[in-house]
ZAKE-329224 format. One record per residue: residue in three letters; x, y, z of N, C-alpha, C in turn. Coordinates in steps of 0.001 Angstrom, whole numbers, plus 524288, in hexadecimal, padded with zeros to 5 digits. Example, Ala and Ser with C-alpha at 12.3 -4.5 7.8 and 13.67 -1.06 7.14 Angstrom:
% ZAKE-329224
ALA833867E9C681E788300C7EE6C81E78833907F31C81E78SER832327F73681BA8835667FBDC81BE4832648001E81EBE
This chain:
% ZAKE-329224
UNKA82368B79088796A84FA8B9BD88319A81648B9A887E5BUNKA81938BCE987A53A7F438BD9A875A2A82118BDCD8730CUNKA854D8B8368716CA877E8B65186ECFA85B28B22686C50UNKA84788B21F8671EA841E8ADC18640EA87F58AB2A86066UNKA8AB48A6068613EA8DEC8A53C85CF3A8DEC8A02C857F7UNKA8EFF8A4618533DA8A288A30085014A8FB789C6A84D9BUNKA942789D5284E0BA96F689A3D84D43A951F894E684FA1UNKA9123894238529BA8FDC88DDC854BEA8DA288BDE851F1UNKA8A5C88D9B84E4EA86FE88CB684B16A881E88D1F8422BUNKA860788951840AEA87DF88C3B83997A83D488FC0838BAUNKA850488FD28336BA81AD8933082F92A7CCB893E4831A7UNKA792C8973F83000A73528993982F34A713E894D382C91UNKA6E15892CC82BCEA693388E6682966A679F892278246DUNKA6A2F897938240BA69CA89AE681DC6A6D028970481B2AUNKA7007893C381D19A7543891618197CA73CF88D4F81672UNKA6D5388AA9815F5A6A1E888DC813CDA698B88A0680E90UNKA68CB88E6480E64A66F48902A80AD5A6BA188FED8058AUNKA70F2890AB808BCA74CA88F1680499A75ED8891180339UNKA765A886618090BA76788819880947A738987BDF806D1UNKA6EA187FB4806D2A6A5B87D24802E5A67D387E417FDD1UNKA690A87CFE7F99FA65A487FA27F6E8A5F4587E577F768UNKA5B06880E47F3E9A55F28809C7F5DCA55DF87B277F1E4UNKA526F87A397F6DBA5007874C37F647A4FB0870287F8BEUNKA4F7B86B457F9ADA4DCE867AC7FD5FA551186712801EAUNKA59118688A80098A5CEE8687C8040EA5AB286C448085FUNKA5B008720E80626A594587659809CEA54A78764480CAAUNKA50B18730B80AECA4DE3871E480BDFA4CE786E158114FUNKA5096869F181165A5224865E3814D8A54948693C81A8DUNKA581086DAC81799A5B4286FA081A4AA585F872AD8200EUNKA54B18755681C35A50CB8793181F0DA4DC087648821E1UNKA4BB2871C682139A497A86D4C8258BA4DBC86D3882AC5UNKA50EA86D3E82993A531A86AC682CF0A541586F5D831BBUNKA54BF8733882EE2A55A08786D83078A51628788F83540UNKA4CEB87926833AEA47FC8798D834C8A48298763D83B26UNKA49358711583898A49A686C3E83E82A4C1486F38840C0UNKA515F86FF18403AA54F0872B5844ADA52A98779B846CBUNKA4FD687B62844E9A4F5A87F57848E3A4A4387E3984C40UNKA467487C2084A97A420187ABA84C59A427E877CF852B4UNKA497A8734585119A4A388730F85611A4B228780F85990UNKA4E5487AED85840A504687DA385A98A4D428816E85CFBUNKA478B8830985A19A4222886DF85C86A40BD8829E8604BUNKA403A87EA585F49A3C7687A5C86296A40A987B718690AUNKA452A87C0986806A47EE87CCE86E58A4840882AB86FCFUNKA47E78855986BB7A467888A2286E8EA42AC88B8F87135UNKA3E938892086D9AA39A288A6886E30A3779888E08763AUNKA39C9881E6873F9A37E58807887A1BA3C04882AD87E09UNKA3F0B8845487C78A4134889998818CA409F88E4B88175UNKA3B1988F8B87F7AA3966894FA880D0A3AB8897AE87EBAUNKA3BF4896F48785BA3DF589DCA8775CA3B5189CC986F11UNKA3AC18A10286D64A3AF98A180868B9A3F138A38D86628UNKA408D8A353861F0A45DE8A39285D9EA45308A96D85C01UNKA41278AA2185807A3E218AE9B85608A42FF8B1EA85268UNKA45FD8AFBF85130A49768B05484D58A4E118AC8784A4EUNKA48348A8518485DA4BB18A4AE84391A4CB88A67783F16UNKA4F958A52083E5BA513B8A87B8380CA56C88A309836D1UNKA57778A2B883336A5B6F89FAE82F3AA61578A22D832F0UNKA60568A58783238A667C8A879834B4A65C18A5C283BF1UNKA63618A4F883C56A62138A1DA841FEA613C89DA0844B4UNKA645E89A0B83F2DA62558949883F5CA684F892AD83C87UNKA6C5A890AE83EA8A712188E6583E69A72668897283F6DUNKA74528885F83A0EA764A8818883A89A7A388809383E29UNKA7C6387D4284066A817387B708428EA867887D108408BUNKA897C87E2B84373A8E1F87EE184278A9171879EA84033UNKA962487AA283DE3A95DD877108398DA9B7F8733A83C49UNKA9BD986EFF83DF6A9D2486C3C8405AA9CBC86A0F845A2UNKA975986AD9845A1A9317868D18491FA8FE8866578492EUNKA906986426844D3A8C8885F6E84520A856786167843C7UNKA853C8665F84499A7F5D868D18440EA7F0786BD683FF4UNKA832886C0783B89A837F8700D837B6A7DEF870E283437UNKA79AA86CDB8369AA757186DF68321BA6FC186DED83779UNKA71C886ED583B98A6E5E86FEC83EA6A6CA5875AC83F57UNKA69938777C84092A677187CFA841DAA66DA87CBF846FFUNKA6871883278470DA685A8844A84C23A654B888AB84CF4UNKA62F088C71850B5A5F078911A85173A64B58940385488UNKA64A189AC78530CA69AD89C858563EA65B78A1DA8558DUNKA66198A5E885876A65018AA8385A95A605D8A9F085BDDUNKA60D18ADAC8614BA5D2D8AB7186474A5C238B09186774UNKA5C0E8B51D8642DA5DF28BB1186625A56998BCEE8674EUNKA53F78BAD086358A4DF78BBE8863D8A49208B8AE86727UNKA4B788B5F486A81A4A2D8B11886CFFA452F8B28086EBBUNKA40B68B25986FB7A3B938B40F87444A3C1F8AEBC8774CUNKA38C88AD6887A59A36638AC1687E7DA32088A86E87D41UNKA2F768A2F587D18A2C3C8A12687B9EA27368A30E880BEUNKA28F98A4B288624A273A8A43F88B17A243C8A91588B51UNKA27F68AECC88777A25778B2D088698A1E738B36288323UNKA1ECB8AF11881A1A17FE8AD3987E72A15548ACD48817CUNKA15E68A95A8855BA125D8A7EB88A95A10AB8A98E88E2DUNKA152B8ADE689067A13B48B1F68951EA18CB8B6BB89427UNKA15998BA26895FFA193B8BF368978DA1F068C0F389A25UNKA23AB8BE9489849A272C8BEF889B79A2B198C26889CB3UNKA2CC28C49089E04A2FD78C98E89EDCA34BB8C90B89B22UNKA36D68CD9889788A3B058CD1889537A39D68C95C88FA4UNKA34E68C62D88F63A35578C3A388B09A33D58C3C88851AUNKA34E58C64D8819FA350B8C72C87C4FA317A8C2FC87804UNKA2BA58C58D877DAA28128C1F4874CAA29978C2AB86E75UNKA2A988C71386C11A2AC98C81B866A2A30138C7E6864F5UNKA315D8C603861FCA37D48C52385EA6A37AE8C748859C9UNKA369B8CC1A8583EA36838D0A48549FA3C978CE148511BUNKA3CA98CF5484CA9A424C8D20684C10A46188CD0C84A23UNKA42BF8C944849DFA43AE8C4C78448DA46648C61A83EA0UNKA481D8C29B83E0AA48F48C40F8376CA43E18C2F583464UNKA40028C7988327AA3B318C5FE83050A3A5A8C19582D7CUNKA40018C04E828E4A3EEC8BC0782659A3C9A8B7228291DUNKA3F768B5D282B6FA3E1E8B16A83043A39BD8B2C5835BEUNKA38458B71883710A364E8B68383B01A318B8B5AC83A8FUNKA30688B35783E65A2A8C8B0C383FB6A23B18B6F084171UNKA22058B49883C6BA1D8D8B95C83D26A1CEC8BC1E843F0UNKA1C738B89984549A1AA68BD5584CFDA1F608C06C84DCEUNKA24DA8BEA184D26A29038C20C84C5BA28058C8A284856UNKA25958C55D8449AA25328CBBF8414DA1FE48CDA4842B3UNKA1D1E8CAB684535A19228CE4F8457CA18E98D01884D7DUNKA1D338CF9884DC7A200F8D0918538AA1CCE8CF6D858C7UNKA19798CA69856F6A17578C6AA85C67A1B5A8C33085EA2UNKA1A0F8C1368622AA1E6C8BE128658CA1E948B8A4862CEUNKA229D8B7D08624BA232E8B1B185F8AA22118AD11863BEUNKA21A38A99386177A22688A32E8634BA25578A1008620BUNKA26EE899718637FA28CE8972A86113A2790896808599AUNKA231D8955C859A0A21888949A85276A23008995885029UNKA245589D758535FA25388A0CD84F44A2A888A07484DDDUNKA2E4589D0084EA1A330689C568500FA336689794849DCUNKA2F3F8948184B5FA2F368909084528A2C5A893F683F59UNKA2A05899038404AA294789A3483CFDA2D3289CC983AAFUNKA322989F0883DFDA35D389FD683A63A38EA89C4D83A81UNKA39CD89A2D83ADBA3CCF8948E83830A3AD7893268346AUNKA350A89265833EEA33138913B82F8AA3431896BC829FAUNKA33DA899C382BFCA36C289F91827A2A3CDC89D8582726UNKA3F8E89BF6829EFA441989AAE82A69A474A895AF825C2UNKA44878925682789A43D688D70823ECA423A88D6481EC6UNKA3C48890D881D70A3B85892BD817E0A409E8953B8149EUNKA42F089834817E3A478189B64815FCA4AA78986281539UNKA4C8F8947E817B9A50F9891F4817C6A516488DC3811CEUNKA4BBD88C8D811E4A49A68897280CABA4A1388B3B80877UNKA474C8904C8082FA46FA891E38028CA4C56896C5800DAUNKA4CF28972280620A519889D0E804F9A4F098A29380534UNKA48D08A2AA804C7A45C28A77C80786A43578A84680A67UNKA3FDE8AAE880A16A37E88AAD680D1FA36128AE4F80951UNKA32778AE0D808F5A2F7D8B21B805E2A300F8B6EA80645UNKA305E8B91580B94A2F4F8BEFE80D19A33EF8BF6380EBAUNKA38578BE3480BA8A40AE8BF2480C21A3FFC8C51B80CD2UNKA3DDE8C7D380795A3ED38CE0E807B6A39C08D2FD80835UNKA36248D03980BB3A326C8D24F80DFEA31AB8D4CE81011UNKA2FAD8DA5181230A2F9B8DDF081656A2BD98D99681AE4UNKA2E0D8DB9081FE0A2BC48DA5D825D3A27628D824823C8UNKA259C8DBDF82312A1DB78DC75823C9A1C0C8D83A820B1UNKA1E848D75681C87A1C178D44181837A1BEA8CF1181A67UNKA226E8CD1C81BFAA25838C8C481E77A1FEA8C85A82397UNKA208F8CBD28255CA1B378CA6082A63A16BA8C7B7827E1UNKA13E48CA4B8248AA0E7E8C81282327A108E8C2B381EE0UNKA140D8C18E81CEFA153A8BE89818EDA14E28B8C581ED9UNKA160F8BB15823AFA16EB8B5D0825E1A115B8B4918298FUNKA10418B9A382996A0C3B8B7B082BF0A07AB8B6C5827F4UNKA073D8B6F382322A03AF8B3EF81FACA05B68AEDD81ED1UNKA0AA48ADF68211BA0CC18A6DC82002A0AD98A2E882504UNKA08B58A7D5828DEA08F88A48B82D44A02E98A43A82C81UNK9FEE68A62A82A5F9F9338A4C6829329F9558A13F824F5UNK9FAD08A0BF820199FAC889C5581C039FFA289CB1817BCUNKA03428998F81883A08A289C3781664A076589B6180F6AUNKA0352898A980FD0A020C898368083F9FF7889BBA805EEUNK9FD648A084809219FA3F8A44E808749FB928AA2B8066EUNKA01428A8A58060EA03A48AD398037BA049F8AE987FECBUNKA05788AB327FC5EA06998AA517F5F8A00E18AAE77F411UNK9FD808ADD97F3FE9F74D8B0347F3C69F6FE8B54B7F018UNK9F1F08B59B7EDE69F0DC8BAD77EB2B9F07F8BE867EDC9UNK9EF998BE197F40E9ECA28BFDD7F7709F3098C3397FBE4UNK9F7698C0A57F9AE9FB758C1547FC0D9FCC78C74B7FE51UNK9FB4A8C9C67FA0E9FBFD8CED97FB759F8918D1FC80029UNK9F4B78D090800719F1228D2B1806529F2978CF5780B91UNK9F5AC8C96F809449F4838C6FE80F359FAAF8C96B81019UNK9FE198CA6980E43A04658CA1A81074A054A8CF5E81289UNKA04698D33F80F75A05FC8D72F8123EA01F88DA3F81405UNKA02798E0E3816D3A00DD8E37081A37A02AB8E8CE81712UNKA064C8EBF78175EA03E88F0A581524A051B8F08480F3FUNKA08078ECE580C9FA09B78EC64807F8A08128E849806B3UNKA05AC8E877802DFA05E28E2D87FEA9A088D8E0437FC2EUNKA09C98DB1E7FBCEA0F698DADE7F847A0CC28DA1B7F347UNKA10A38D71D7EFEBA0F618D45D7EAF2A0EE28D03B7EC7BUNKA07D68CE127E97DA06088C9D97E8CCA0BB08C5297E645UNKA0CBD8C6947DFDCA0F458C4577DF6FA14F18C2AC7E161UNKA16FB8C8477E4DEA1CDE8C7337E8A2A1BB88C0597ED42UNKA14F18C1E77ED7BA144A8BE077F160A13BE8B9ED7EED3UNKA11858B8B37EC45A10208B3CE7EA60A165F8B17F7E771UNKA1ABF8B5127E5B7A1FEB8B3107E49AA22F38B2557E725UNKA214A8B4C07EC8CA25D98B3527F213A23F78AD687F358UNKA1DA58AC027F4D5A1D608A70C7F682A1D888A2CA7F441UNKA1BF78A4967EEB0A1BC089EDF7EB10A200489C857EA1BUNKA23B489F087ECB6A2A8389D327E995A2A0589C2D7EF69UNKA288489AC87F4B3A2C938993E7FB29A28ED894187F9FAUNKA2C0B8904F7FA2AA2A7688A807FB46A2EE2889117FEF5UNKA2BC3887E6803E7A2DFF882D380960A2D4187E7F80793UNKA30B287ACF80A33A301A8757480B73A2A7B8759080EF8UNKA2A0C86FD080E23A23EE86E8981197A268686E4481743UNKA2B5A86B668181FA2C4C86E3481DF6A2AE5872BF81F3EUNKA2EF68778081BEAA2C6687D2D81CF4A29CA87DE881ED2UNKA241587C2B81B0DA1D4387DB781CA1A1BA887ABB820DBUNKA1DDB87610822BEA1D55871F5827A2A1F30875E482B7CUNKA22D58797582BBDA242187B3D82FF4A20C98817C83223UNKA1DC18838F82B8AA1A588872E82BD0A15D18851A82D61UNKA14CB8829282CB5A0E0F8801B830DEA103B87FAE83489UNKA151A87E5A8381AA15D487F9983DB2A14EE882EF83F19UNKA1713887C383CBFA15C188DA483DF3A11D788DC783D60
């Protein structure tokens, strides 16, 4: 059956964002967040499959007289690949997971190579930033931009806020130097955050 029912589960982990205001609560909150799904990749992971569509809307606390109301949970599971499909050739099995929500998806997704597990913590890690501050930088970005904006984070993520910003980020358009240098200087993570970006 392709039935999911969403009544087992509470709110979206968006409910943070009301629940907390910014600062060391939300902050705590989003840690914790973080623990819980990390379990939850770590058992996917060692049963063979990748997520390849975390997103906030995909990550649900407990239902609320259960005892887990501040636990997280991982729910859709519609984009699933194959960890086995990396290794060898198997019939029927689906290497690329296109078709992410850009905000959150993990660069090989947009640049439509076959994912892994880490690519699974790099959006969590997009996930978690969001959950912290209430944005990302590249919220109202075209594709293309959102593409190179992540894949210049994944070579030196301090390297953007630069004079130089405008030749390394984009491809047929240039942006504004200064749009860039006012999108990044205002996103500050927790040092967890950045603890979880040197994983990636």
């Amino acid at each position: 059956s392709d039935v999911l029912v969403m009544d087992m589960l509470g709110p979206s982990v968006r409910s943070l964002l009301h629940r907390h205001p910014l600062g060391a609560s939300r902050a705590s909150a989003v840690r914790k967040v973080g623990h819980d799904v990390v379990r939850c990749l770590r058992e996917l992971h060692a049963a063979g499959f990748i997520h390849n569509d975390l997103k906030p809307l995909n990550i649900l606390f407990g239902a609320a007289g259960t005892g887990r109301e501040e636990e997280a949970h991982v729910l859709d599971f519609g984009m699933v690949t194959s960890t086995g499909c990396l290794q060898e050739a198997v019939e029927g099995c689906e290497l690329s997971a296109g078709g992410a929500t850009p905000l959150y998806a993990n660069l090989a997704q947009l640049e439509g190579r076959p994912t892994a597990p880490v690519d699974d913590i790099e959006s969590l890690w997009y996930c978690l930033a969001f959950l912290e501050g209430g944005e990302l930088p590249w919220m109202w970005e075209p594709l293309e931009r959102v593409r190179n904006i992540k894949r210049r984070l994944l070579v030196s993520e301090c390297a953007v806020a630069s004079d130089t910003c405008d030749s390394q980020l984009t491809s047929a358009e240039a942006c504004s130097t200064a749009h860039c240098l006012r999108t990044y200087e205002d996103w500050d993570c927790s040092d967890t955050l950045h603890e979880l970006w040197g994983a990636v």
